[in-house]
C-alpha positions as CSV (number, residue, x, y, z in Angstrom):
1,X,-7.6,-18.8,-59.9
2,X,-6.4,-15.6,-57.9
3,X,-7.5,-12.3,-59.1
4,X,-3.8,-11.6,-60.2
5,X,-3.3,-14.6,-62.3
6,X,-4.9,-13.1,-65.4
7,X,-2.6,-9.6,-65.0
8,X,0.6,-12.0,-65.1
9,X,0.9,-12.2,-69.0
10,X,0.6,-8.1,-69.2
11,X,3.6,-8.0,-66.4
12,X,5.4,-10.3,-68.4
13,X,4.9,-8.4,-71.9
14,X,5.5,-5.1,-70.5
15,X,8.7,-6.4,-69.3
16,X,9.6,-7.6,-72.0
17,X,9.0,-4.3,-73.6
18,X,11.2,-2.5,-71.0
19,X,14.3,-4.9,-71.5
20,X,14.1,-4.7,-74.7
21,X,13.7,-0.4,-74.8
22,X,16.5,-0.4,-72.2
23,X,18.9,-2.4,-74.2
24,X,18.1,-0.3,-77.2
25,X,18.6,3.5,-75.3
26,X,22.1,1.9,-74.0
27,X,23.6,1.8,-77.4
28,X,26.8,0.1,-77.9
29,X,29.6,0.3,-75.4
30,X,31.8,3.2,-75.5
31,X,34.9,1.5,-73.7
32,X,36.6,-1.9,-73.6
33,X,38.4,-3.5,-71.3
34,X,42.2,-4.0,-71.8
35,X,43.0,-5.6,-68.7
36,X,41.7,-6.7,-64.9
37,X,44.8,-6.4,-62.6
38,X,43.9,-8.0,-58.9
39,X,44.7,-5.6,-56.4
40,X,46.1,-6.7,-52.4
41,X,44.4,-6.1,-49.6
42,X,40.6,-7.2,-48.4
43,X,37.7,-6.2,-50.5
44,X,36.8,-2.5,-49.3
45,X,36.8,0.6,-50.3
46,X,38.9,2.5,-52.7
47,X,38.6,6.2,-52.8
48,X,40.1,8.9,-54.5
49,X,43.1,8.3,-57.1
50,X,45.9,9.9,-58.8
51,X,48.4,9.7,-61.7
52,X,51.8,10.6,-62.9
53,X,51.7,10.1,-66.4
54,X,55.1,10.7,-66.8
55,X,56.3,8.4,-64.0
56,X,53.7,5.9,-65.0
57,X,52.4,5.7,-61.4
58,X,49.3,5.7,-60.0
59,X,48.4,6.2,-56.8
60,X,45.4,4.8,-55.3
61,X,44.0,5.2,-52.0
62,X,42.4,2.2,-50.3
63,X,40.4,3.7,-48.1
64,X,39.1,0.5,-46.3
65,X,42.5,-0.8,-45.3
66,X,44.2,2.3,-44.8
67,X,46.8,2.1,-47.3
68,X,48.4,3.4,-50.4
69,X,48.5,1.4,-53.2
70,X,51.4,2.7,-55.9
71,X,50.7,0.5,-58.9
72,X,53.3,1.0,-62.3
73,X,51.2,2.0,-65.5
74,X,54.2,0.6,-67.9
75,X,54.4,-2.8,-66.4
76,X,50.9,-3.3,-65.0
77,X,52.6,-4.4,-61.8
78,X,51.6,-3.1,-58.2
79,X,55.6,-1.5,-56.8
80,X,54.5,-0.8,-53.4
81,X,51.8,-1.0,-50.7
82,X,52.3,1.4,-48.1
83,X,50.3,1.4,-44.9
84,X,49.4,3.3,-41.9
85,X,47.1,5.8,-43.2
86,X,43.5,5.5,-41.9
87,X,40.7,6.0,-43.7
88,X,42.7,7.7,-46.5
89,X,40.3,9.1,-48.9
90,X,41.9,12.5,-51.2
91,X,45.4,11.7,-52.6
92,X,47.2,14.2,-54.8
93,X,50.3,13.9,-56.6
94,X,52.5,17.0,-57.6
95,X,55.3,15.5,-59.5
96,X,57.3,19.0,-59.5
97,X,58.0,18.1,-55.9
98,X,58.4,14.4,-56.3
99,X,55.8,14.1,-53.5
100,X,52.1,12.8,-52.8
101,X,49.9,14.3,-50.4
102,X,47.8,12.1,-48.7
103,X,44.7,13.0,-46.3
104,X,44.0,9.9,-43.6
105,X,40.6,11.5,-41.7
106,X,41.1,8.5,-39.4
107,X,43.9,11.2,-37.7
108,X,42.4,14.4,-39.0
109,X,45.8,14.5,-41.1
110,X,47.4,14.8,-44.2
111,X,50.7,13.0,-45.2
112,X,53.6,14.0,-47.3
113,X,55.1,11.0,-49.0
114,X,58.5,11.2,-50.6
115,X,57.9,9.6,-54.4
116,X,61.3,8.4,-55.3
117,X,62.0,6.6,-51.5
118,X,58.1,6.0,-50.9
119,X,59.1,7.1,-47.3
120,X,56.5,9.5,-45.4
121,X,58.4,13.0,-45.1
122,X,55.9,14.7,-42.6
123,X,52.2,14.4,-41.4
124,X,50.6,17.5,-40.6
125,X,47.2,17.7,-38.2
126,X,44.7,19.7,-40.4
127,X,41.0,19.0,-38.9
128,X,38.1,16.9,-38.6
129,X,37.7,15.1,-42.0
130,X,40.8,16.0,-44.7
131,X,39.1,15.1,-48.2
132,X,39.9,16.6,-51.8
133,X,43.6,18.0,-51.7
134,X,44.9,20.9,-54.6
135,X,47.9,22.5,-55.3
136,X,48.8,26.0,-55.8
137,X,52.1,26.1,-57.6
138,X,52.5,29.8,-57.6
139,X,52.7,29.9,-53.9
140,X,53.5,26.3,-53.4
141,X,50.0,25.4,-50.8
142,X,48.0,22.8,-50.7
143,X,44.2,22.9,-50.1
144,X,42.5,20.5,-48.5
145,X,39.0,19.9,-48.0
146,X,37.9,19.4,-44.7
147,X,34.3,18.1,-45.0
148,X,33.3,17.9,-42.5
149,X,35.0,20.5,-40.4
150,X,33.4,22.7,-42.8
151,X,36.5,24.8,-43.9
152,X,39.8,24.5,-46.1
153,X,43.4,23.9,-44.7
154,X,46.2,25.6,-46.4
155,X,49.7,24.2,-45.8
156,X,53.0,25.3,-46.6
157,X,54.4,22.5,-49.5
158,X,58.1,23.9,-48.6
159,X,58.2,23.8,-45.1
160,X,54.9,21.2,-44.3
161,X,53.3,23.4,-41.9
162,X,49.8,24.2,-41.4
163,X,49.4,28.0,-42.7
164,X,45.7,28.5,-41.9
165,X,42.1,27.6,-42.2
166,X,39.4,29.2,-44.6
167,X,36.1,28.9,-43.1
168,X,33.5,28.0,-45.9
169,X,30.0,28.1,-44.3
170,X,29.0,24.3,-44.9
171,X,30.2,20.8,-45.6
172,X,32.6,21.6,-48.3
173,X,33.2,19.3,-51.6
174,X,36.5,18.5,-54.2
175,X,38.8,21.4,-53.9
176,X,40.5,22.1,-57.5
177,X,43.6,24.7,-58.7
178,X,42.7,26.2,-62.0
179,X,45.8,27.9,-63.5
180,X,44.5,30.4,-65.8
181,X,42.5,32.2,-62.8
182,X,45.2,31.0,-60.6
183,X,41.9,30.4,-58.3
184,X,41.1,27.6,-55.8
185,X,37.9,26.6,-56.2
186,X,35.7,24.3,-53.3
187,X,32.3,23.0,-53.6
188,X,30.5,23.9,-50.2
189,X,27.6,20.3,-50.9
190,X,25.7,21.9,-48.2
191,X,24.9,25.1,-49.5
192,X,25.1,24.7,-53.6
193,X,27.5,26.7,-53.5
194,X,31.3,26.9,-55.8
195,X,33.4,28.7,-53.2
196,X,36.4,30.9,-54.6
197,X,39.5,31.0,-53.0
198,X,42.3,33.9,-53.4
199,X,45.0,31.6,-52.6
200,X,47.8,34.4,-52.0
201,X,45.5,35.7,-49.6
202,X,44.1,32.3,-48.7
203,X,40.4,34.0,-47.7
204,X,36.9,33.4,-50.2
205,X,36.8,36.3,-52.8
206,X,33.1,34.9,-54.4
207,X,30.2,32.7,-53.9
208,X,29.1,30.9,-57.4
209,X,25.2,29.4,-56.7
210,X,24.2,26.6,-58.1
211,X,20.7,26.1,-59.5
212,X,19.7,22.4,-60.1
213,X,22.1,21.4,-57.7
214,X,21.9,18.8,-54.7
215,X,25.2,17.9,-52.9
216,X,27.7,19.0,-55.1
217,X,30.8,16.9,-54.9
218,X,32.5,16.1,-57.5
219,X,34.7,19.1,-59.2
220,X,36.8,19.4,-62.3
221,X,38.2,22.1,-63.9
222,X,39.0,23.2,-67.5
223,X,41.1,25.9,-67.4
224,X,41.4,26.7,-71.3
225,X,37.3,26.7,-71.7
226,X,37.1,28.5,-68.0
227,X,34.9,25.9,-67.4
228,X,34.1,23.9,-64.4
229,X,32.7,20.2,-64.5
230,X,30.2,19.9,-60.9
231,X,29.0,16.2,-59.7
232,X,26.2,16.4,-58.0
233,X,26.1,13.3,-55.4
234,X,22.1,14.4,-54.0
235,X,20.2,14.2,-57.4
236,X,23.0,12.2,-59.9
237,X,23.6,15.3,-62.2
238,X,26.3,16.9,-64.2
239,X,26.7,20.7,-64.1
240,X,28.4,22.7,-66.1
241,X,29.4,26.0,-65.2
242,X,30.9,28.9,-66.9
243,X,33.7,30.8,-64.4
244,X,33.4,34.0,-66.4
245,X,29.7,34.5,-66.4
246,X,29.0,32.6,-63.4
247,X,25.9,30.3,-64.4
248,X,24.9,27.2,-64.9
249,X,25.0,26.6,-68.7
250,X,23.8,23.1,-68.7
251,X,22.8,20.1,-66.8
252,X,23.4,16.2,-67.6
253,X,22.1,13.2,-65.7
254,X,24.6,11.1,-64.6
255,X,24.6,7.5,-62.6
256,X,23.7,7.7,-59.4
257,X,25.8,8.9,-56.5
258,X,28.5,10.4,-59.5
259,X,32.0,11.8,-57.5
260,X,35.4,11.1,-59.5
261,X,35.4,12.8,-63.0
262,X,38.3,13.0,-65.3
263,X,39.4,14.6,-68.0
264,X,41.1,14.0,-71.5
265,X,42.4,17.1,-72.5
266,X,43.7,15.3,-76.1
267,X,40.5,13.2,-76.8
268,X,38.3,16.2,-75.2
269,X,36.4,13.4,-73.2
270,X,34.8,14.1,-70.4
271,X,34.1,10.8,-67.4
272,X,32.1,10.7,-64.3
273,X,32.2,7.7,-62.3
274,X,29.7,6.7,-60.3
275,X,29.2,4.7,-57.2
276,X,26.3,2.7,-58.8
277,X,28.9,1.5,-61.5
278,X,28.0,3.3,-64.8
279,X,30.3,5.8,-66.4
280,X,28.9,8.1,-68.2
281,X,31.2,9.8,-70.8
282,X,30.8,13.2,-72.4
283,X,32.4,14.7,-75.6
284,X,33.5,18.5,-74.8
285,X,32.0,20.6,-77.9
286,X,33.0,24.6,-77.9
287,X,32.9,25.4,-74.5
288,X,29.7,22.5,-73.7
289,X,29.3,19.1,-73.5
290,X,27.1,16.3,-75.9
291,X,26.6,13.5,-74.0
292,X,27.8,10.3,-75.8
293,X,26.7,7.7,-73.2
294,X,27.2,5.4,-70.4
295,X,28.9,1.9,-69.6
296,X,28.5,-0.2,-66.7
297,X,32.1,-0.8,-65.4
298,X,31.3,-2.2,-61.8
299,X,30.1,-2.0,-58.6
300,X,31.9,1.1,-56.2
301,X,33.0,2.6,-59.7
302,X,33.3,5.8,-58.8
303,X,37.1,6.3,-59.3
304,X,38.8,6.8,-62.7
305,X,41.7,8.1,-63.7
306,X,42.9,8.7,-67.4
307,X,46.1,8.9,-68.9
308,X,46.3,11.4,-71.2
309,X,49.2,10.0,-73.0
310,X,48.1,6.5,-73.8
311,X,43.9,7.4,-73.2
312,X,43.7,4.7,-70.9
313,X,41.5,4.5,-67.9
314,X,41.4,3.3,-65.0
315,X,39.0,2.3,-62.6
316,X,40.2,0.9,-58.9
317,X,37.0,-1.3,-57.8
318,X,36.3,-2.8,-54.4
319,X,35.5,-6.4,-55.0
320,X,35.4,-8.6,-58.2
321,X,34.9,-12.2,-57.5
322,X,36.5,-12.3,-53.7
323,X,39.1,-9.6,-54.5
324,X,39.7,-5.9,-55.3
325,X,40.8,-4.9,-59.0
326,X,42.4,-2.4,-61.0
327,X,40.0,-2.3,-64.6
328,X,41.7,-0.2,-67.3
329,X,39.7,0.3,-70.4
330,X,40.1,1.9,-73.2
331,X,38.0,4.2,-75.8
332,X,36.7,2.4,-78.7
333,X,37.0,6.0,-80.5
């Protein structure tokens, strides 16, 4: 008998144990699925997402086959695939101008796409890597993250032109508008840093450091709490940070790799995806967060968007089976 075979039993048990500790810590499942829609297209990557609740479009990038995927929210039905945009990763849509913004870092650009037509209106050079795209509807720009590049592009929404670049030190994160400061704000991952933009002026007006952070990504605002929601890709943590006082006020573990996080401003729920596949969804409490859990929704998860309307979200996933797929779930309260 090998010197192991008497240690097997004690593996087995303290398995057992851990299973069975797991499956009591994950509680019950805080979503359920209403519906798997099969996507077109080969089984890559999807990146970042966006949705017109009042058009009932979403707009999902698939960054893998360099397309646009426009899929209708009322009749569960894909309208449109639209190609020729490689690598697309940020998408933004700003339904005031009836037009999506699309950055393709396969070209260094970012398109303009017409929603009613679908037809591209312009495509405007902006750097290395075009990312996380804003908009500032007080002087009608657009911010785009250039990652790599290591700066922000700022273009003209009326006339489609590149205005200028903001350099920001380091590989720089989401970009988000919040429109109570009427403030840009850009995670620089690099340095821990959440950069402030004067967008008027389109130069940094204040560094925000980040203690506890390691490649901070992710980026949602809540303008009525001034609060702002950081995903931390390096160490798979939540941070929350208060815009008036400038601090961290709390930190949450999330799933591993976390980047897309969205907000439901009716439900106060709080969800960061994860590239590992669990969500993990917070309740907003004052002007904090109480974790309530996470759910495994699938591999490459780390996309969601929520309509605020019907509290539906959605998750675009790479493969299920031999195919890509739209899950939508929905809060079981």
């Amino acid at each position: 008998m090998g010197p192991d075979m008497h240690l097997r039993p004690l593996h087995l048990l303290s398995l057992l144990l851990a299973l069975t500790c797991q499956a009591q810590t994950a509680g019950p499942n805080l979503l359920k699925t209403v519906a798997d829609i099969p996507l077109p297209g080969a089984s890559s990557r999807f990146d970042y997402a966006s949705l017109d609740p009042g058009a009932h479009r979403l707009y999902m990038n698939h960054m893998g086959a360099g397309e646009v995927v426009v899929f209708d929210t009322a009749s569960r039905k894909v309208v449109a695939v639209l190609k020729g945009f490689p690598r697309c990763t940020g998408i933004l849509v700003v339904p005031s101008r009836h037009e999506v913004y699309v950055s393709a870092p396969g070209e260094g650009a970012v398109a303009v796409l017409d929603t009613t037509s679908l037809k591209e209106v312009a495509r405007i050079k902006v750097g290395d890597f075009p990312d996380g795209i804003a908009f500032d509807p007080d002087d009608q720009r657009v911010f785009v993250s250039d990652e790599s590049g290591c700066q922000v592009a700022v273009l003209d929404a009326r006339t489609h032109r590149l205005l200028s670049h903001i350099p920001m030190g380091g590989e720089v994160g989401n970009t988000q508008y919040d429109p109570v400061s009427r403030r840009i704000y850009s995670n620089v991952q690099t340095l821990n840093q959440l950069v402030v933009i004067d967008p008027k002026a389109m130069k940094v007006v204040d560094r925000i450091h980040l203690p506890g952070a390691q490649g901070n990504h992710g980026l949602l605002m809540d303008p009525e709490q001034h609060l702002a929601f950081v995903a931390c890709e390096g160490n798979s943590v939540l941070l929350v940070v208060d815009l008036g006082t400038r601090n961290v006020t709390a930190s949450f573990p999330v799933g591993r790799d976390p980047d897309v996080l969205a907000f439901d401003p009716g439900a106060g729920r709080l969800v960061v995806a994860s590239e590992s596949g669990p969500a993990t969804i917070f309740h907003e409490v004052g002007r904090t967060l109480r974790k309530a859990g996470s759910q495994d929704v699938g591999r490459n998860a780390h996309i969601v968007a929520i309509d605020p309307a019907t509290h539906l979200l959605y998750f675009p996933l790479m493969r299920v089976g031999n195919h890509p797929e739209l899950r939508i779930l929905a809060p079981f309260r």
